[in-house]
N, C-alpha and C positions, 0 to 999 in steps of 0.2 A: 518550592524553592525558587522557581525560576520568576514564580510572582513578585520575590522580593529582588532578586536580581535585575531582572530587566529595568523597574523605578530606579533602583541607584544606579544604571547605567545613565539613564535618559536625564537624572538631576545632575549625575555628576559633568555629563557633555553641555547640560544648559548652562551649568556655574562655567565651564570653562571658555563655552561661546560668549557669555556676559562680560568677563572677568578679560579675555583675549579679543573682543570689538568684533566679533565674526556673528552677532544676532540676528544681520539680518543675513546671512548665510543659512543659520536655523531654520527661519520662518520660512523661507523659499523653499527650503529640501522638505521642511514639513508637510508644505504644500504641493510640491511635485510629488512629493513622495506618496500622495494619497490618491492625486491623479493618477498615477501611474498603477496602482494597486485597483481601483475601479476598472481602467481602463485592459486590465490583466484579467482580473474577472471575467468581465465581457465577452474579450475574446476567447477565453478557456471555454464558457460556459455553451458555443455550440457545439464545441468536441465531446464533451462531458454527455451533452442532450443526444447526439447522433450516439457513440458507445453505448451510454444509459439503454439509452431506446433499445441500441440490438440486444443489447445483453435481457433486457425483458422481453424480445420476441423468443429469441433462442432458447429460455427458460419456460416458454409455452408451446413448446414445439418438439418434435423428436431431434432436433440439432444437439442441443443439451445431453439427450438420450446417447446417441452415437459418442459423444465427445467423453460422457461418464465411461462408456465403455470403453473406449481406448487408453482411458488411464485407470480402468482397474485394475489390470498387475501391478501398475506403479503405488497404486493406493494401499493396495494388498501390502507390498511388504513396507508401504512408510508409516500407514496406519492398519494392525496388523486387530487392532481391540475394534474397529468399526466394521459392523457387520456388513456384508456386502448385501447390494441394492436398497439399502437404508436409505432414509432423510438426511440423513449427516451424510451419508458419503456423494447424496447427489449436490447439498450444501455445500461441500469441501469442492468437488471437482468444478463447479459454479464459482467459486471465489478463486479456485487454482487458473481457470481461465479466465476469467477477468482480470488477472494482475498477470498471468501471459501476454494478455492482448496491452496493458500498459493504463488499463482502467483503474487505478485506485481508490476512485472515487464511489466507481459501482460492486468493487468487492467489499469495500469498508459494509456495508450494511447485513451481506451475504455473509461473509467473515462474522459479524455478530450473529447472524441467525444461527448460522453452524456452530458458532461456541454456545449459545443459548440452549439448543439442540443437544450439543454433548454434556451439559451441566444435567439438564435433565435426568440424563443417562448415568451421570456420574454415582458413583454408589458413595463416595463420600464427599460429600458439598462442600468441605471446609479444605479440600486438595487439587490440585487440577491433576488431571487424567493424564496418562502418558500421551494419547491422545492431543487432548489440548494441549500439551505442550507443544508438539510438535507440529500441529496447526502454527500455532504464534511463529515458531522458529520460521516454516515455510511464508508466514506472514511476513515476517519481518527481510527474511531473502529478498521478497515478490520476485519470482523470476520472471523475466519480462523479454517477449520476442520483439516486440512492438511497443517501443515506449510514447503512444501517442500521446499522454500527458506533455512529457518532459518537449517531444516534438513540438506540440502546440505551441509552448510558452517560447520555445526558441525561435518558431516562427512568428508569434508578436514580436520578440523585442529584434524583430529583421535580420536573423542571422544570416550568413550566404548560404548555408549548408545545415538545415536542421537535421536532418535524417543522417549530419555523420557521427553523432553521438551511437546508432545501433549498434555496431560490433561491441565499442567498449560496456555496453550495457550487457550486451549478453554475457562478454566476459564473468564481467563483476558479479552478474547476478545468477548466474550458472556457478560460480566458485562458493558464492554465499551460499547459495542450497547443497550443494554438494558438502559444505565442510559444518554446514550449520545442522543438518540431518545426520551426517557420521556420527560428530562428537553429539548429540541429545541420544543417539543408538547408544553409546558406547556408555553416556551417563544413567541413561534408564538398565541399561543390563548391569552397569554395578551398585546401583540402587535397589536390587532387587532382593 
């Protein structure tokens, strides 16, 4: 849908830069605008490579270990169908701290393995798992102590204060998991 969207956005703003004399307004912002997104890139990209990196040391090490274990009770009662000290659940607790730490970029592939992982497991391939749902749900929360992505990018475009975005993100993102995990509890026990 949004394939067809976005085209008729972008003809209809050229017909009206054409039609209202502001073209070379267009070309200019086309062309900042591309700069600017290289230039975004870049700067993102040593954040992404130092997180990346730890998130792969700490998943070859007993860090990872420690850290599964501290959120097993919590695991236990969010995912109650994943057997404890499984692949999934060391998968899950790896993508739960990754999007803790504000890493998106390095839970996204962690997040597929562990859904990969639970399809597996799944006894029926054509439904997703109570499980996987509630994976996505906490996906889509990402609760985040540390949102060093969001921080990066505020710190390219020169904020004065990148780091005061934290509080409201916890908020936000504490409320999302908290109401996104009640109501998926409350949907799966009257689906049952």
């Amino acid at each position: 849908m949004l394939n067809i969207i976005w085209p008729i956005f972008i003809i209809i703003s050229f017909i009206y830069a054409l039609l209202s004399g502001n073209i070379d307004n267009v070309n200019n912002s086309i062309f900042q605008s591309t700069s600017d997104a290289v230039k975004l890139s870049v700067d993102l990209l040593g954040t992404v490579c130092l997180w990346s990196g730890i998130m792969e040391i700490a998943s070859n090490t007993k860090v990872i270990v420690h850290l599964t274990d501290t959120l097993k009770p919590i695991l236990r009662k969010v995912f109650p169908e994943v057997k404890p000290d499984s692949q999934v659940q060391k998968e899950i607790s790896m993508n739960i701290i990754a999007n803790i730490l504000g890493l998106g970029n390095a839970a996204t592939p962690i997040g597929l393995k562990a859904m990969d992982t639970m399809q597996k497991e799944n006894k029926d391939k054509d439904k997703l798992s109570n499980s996987m749902i509630m994976f996505i749900i906490l996906n889509t929360a990402s609760l985040q102590l540390i949102p060093t992505t969001v921080i990066a990018i505020r710190n390219s475009l020169n904020s004065s204060n990148p780091t005061q975005i934290i509080f409201p993100v916890w908020v936000a993102t504490i409320i999302a998991a908290i109401t996104g995990v009640t109501v998926t509890k409350i949907l799966i026990k009257l689906n049952k």
